[in-house]
C-alpha positions in Angstrom: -193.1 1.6 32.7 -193.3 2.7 36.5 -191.6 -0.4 37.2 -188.6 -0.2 35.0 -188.1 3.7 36.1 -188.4 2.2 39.9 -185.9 -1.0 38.6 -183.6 1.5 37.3 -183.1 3.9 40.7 -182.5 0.8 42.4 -179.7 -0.4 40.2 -178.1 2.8 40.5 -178.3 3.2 44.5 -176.5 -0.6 44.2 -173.8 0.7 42.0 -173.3 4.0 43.9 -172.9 1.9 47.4 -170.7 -1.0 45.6 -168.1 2.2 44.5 -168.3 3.6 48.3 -167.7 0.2 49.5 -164.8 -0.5 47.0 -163.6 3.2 48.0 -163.5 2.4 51.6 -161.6 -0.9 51.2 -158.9 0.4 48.9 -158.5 3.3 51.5 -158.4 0.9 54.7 -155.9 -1.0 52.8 -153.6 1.6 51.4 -153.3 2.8 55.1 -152.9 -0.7 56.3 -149.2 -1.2 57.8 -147.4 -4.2 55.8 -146.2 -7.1 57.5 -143.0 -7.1 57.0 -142.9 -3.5 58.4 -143.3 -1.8 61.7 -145.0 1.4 61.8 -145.3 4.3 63.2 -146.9 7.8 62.9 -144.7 8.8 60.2 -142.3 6.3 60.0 -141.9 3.1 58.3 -139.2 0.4 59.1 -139.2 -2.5 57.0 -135.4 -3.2 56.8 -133.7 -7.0 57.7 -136.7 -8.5 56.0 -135.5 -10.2 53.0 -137.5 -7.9 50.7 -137.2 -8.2 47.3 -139.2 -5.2 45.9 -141.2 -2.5 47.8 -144.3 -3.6 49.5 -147.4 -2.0 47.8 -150.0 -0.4 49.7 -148.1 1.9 52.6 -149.3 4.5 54.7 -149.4 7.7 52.8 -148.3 9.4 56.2 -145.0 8.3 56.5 -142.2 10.9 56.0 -139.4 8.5 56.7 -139.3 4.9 54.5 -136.2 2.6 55.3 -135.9 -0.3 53.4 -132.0 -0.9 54.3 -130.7 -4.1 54.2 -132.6 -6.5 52.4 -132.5 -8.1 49.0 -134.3 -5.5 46.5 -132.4 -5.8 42.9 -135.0 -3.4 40.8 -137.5 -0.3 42.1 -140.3 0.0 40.1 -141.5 2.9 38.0 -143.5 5.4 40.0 -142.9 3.6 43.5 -143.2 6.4 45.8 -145.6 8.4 44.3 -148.3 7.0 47.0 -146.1 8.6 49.2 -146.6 12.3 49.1 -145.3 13.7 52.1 -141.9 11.2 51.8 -138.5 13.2 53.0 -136.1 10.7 53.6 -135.9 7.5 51.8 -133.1 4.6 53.3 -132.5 1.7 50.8 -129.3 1.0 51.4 -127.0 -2.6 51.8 -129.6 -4.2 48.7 -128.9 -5.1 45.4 -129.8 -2.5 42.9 -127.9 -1.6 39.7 -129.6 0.6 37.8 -132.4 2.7 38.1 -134.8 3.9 35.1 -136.0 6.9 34.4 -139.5 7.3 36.0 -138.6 5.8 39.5 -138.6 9.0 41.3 -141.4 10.7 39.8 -143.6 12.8 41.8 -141.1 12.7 44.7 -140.2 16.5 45.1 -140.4 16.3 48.7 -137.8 13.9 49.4 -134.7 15.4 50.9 -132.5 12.6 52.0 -131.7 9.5 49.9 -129.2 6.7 51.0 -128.3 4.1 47.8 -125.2 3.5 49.6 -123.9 -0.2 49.6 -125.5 -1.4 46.3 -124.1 -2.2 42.7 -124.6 0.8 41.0 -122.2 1.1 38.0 -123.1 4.3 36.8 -125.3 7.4 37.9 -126.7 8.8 34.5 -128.5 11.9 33.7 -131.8 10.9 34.3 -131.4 9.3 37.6 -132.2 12.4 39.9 -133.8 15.0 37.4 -137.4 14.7 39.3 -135.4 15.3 43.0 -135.1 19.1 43.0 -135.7 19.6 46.8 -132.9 17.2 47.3 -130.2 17.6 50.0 -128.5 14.9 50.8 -127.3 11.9 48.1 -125.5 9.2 49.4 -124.3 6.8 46.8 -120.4 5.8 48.6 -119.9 2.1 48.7 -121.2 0.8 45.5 -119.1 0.2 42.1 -119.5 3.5 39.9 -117.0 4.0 37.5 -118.7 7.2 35.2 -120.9 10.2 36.6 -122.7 11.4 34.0 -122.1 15.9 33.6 -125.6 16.6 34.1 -126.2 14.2 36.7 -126.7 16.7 39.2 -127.9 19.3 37.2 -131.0 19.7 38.2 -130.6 19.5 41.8 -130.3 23.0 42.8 -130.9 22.3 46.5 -127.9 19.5 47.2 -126.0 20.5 49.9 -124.1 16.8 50.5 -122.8 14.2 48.0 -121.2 11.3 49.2 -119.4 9.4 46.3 -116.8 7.4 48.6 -115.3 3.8 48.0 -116.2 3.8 44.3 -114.5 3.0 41.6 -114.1 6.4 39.7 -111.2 7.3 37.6 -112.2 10.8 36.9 -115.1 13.2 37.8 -117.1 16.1 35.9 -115.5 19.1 38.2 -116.4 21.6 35.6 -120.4 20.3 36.1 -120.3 22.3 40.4 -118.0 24.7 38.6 -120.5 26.9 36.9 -122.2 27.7 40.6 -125.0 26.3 40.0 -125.5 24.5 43.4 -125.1 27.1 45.9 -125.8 25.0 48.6 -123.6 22.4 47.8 -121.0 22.3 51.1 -119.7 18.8 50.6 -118.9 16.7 47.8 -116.5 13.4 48.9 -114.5 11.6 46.2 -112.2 10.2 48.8 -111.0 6.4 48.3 -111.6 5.6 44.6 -109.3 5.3 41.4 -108.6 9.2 40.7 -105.6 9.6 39.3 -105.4 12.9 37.9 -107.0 16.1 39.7 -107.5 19.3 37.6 -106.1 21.6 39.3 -107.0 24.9 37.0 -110.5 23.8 37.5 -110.8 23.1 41.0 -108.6 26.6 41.9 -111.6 28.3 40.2 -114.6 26.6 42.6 -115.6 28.9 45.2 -113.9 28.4 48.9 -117.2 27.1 50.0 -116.7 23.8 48.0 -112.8 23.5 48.4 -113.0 23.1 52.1 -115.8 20.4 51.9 -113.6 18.8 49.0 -112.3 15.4 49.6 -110.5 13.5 47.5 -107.9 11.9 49.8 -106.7 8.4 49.4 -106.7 8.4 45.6 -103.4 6.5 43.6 -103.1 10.5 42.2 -99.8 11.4 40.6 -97.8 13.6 42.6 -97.4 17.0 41.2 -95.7 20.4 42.1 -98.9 22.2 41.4 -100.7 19.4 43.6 -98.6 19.9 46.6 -98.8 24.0 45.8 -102.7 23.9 46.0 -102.7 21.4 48.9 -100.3 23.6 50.7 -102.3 26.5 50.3 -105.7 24.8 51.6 -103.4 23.8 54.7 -102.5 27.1 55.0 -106.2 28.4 55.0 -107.4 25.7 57.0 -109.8 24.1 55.0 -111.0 21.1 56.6 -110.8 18.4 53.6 -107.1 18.6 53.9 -107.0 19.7 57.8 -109.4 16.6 58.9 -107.1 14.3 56.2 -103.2 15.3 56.5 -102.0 11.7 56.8 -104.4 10.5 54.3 -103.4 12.6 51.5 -101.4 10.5 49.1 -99.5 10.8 45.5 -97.7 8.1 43.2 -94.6 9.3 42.9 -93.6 6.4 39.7 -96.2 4.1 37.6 -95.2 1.4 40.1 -98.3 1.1 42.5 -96.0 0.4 45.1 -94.7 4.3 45.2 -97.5 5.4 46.9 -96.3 8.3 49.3 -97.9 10.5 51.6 -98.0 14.5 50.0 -97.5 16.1 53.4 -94.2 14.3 54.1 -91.0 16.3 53.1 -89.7 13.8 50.9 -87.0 13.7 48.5 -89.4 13.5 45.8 -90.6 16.9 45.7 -87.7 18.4 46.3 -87.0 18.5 42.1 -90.1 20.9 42.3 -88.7 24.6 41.3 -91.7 26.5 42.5 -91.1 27.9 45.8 -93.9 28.2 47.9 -95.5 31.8 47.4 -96.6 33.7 50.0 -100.0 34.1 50.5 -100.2 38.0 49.8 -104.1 39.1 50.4 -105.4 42.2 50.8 -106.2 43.1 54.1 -108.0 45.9 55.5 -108.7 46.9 59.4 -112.2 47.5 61.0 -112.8 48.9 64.6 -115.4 46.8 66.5 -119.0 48.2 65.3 -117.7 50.0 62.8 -119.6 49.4 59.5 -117.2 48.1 56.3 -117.8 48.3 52.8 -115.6 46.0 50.9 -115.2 46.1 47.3 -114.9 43.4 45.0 -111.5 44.4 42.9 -112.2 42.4 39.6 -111.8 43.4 35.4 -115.3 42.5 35.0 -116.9 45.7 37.2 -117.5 47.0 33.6 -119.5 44.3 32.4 -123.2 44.5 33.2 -124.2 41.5 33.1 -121.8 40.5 35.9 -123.4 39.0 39.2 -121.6 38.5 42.6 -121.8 36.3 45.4 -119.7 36.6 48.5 -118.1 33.7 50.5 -117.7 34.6 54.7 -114.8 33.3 56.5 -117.5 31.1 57.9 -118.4 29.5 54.2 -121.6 31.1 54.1 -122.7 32.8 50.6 -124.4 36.5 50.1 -125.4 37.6 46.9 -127.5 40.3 46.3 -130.5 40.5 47.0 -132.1 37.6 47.9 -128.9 36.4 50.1 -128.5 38.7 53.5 -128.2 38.6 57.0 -128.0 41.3 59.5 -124.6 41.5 59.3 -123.4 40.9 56.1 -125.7 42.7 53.0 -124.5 42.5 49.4 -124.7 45.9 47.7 -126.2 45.9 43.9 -122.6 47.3 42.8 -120.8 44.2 44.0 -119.6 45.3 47.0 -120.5 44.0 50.6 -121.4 45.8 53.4 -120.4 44.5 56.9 -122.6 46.1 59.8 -121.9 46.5 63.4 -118.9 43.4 63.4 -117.5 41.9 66.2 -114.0 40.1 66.1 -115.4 36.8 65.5 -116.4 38.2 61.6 -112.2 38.7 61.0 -111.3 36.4 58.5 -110.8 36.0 54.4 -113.7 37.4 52.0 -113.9 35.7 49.0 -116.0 37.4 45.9 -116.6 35.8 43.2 -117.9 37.7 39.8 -119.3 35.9 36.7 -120.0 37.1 33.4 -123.1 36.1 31.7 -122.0 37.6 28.3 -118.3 36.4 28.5 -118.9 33.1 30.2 -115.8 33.3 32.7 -115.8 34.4 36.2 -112.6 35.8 38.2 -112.3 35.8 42.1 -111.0 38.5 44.7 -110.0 37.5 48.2 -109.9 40.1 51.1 -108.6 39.9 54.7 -110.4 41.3 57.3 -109.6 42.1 60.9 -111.7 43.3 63.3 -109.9 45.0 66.2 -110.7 46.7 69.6 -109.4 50.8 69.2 -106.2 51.8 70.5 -108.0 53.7 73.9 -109.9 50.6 74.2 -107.0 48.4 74.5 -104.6 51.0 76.7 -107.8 51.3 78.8 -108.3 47.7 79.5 -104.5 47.1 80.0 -104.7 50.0 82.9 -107.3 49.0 84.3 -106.2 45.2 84.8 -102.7 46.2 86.0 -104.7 48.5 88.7 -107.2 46.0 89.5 -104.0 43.0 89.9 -102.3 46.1 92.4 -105.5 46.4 94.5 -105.9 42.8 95.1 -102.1 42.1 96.1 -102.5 45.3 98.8 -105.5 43.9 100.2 -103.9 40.6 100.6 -100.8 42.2 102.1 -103.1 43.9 104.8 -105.0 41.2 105.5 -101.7 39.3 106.0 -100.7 41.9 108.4 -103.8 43.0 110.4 -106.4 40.6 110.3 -106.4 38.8 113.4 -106.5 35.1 112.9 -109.9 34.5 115.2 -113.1 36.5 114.4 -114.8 35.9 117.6 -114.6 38.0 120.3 -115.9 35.5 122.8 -114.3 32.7 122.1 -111.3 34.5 121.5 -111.4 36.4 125.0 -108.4 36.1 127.3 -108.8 34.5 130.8 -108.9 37.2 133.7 -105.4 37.3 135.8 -106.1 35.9 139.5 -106.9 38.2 142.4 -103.6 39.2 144.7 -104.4 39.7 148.1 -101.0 41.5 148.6 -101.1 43.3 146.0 -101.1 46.7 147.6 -98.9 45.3 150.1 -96.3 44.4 148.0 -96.3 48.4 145.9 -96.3 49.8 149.4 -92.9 47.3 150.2 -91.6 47.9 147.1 -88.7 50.4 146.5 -89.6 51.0 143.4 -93.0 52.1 141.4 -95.2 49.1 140.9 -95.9 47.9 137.6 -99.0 46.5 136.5 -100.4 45.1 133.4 -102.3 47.9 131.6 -105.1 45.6 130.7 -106.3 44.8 133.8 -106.6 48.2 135.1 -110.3 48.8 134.7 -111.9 52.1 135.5 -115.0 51.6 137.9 -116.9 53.7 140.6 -116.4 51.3 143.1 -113.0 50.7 143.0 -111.0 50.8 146.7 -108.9 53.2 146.6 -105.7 53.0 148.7 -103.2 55.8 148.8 -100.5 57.2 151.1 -100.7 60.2 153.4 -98.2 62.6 153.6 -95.5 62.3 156.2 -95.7 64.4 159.0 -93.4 65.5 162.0 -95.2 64.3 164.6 -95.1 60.9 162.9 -91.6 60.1 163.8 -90.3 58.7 160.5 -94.2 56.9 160.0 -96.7 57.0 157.9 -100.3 55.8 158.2 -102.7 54.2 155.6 -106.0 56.3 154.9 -108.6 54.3 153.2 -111.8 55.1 151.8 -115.0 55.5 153.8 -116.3 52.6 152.1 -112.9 50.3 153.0 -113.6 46.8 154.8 -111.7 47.7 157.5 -112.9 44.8 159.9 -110.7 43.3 160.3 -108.3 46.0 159.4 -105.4 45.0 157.9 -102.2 47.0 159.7 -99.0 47.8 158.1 -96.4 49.3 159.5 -93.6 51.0 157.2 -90.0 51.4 157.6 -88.1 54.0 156.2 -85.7 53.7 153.7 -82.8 53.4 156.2 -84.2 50.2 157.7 -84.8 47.0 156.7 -87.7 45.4 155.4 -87.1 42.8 158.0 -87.3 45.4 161.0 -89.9 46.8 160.0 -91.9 43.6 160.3 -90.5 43.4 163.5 -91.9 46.8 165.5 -94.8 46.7 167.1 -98.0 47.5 165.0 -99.6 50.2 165.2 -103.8 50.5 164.5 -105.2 53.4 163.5 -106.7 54.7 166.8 -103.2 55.2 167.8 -102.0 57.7 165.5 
């Protein structure tokens, strides 16, 4: 009996290391990179490969899968469910047509999906349901004809669809227009078969999702209320008809031959009678960092069941409470408050109020402009007027007294050349001598020559006193003549020294 007890633990210690083992190898393997792929940390790239399904067994680290570009006709159920931490998911340029209805389970992380480029016909009800952290859906470039109402239902996050180069002849707009994706910024419908756009519908989405609209270059017929609404969206700027002007185009006859472009001023739509309408919006004024409360002026304020959400000039949606930012706070009442603005806030407010009990919603648009006071402004004018006065007066003095050289010593003007005769020629001269003033320099050794006064005993002569410290050796002896003479005879007397006077 000892043995068989003894028999028994051994078996199971077998079977507990053969399940480790097995363990271990299914976990080196599931983490082992497939061939056909290049790895990374978090990133797998197994596109130009020739695939024609997904390879089993991938990393359950990688974030980004791209599988672009190969030859994969059919996902299989449940194929990314080893892939937990999956956000964005490239399979795009293969051959897919449909996809059932358990393909994306588990996947709530992904984010970003490309199924551009494929043969999808249809996108049906079920084919995103599990996605509900989706963002981004690109499905442009394949052959859809029919989008299912509910296709999108579910995904509460989407903030991109990309439904270009299809083959659509109509769309579910009424499926975005119960605001049920208020992230949605962008929806593209441009280049496919559309030839009708409903207009009532599409008036009633929120500005957010008219200016990422695109439907341009689609065989619609041309309409007065088409060219009214797409006049307006001009006129507000929205960039699906601002980014587009030239590819914006209408059939103006059941021949598809009379395709035209809307903008143009043609002949066609003058037999329109509506005139364009001016654009009357409310508008209210706001100092800069003033506070603004701004009411939203709809029928429904009676109806309690009514909720609000606010559309900026810059597309981004408050709604009380969980929607707020430090400048813009929805009030319970309906009403936004704008705190502390600045002139970049100026533009159109767009409210939007929805009954829950009647099932309709209504929309109020506001203008507001956020302006510097009156003082502010007089102020600033002033004081750039003064400013433009100062600088033309310091120029003007500068132009007048600055003297073109700065440095005094290479700027300094040579010294004028001694003249021996210099006091000979003032004593000569009939007239006072005249010197240049800036060479007469003040010093306590300067020789000092002057005249004497005449005296009788002189006879009509006059003698040069010097200084005690004169050089008078050799003395220099000048003899002067009086006025009657001339200069010339009185170089011609005899000299006379000063021992003889």
């Amino acid at each position: 009996a000892s043995w068989l007890v003894i028999l028994r633990r051994t078996l199971w210690v077998l079977f507990g290391l053969g399940v480790q083992v097995s363990i271990l190898s299914n976990a080196s393997t599931s983490r082992r990179c497939p061939e056909a792929c290049i790895c990374t940390a978090d990133l797998l790239s197994c596109s130009r490969k020739n695939l024609q399904r997904v390879p089993a067994g991938l990393p359950r680290t990688a974030i980004t899968l791209d599988l672009s570009h190969n030859a994969i006709v059919h996902l299989h159920d449940y194929c990314l469910t080893t892939l937990p931490h999956l956000e964005t998911f490239r399979i795009s340029h293969n051959k897919i047509k449909n996809i059932t209805q358990c393909v994306f389970r588990n996947a709530t992380y992904l984010l970003h999906l490309d199924m551009s480029s494929n043969h999808l016909q249809t996108v049906e009800k079920y084919y995103f349901e599990d996605l509900v952290n989706l963002k981004e859906l690109l499905l442009y470039n394949n052959k859809i004809v029919q989008v299912d109402g509910k296709a999108f239902m579910t995904l509460i996050n989407l903030q991109k669809i990309y439904l270009s180069w299809n083959r659509l002849t109509k769309f579910p707009f009424e499926s975005i227009q119960k605001l049920e994706h208020p992230y949605l910024r962008m929806l593209d419908l441009s280049a496919n078969n559309l030839s009708s756009i409903p207009i009532q519908v599409i008036a009633a989405l929120p500005t957010y999702i008219k200016n990422g609209l695109y439907f341009h270059n689609n065989p619609v017929n041309c309409d007065c209320s088409l060219q009214e609404m797409l006049q307006e969206w001009k006129h507000r700027g929205y960039r699906s008809v601002q980014d587009f002007i030239e590819e914006h185009i209408c059939k103006a006859y059941p021949n598809t031959l009379s395709l035209i472009k809307t903008f143009d001023y043609n002949k066609y739509f003058h037999i329109c009678s509506w005139k364009q309408r001016k654009f009357d919006i409310p508008e209210v004024l706001c100092r800069v960092g003033e506070s603004l409360v701004i009411d939203c002026n709809t029928s429904l304020h009676e109806d309690n069941t009514t909720t609000y959400r606010w559309i900026s000039p810059r597309h981004e949606l408050f709604m009380y409470p969980e929607h707020s930012d430090q400048t813009h706070q929805p009030l319970k009442n309906g009403s936004l408050k704008i705190i502390n603005p600045n002139r970049s806030y100026s533009g159109v407010y767009e409210c939007i109020a929805i009954s829950d009990l009647q099932k309709i919603n209504e929309t109020y648009e506001v203008n507001v402009t956020v302006h510097y006071s009156k003082l502010v402004e007089s102020f600033s004018t002033s004081l750039t007027t003064l400013l433009g006065c100062i600088v033309s007066l310091v120029l003007v003095l500068m132009y007048l007294y600055l003297t073109p050289c700065f440095c005094s010593k290479c700027c300094r003007k040579p010294k004028s050349p001694p003249q021996d005769c210099s006091a000979q020629s003032s004593i000569l001269s009939t007239t006072p001598p005249v010197t240049d003033v800036t060479n007469r320099k003040i010093s306590a050794n300067k020789h000092v020559v002057f005249l004497e006064p005449i005296k009788e005993n002189q006879n009509g002569k006059v003698k040069l006193a010097v200084t005690e410290d004169f050089d008078v050796n050799p003395p220099k002896l000048l003899r002067l003549k009086l006025d009657s003479d001339s200069i010339g005879t009185a170089f011609s007397n005899p000299v006379m020294s000063p021992a003889d006077a």
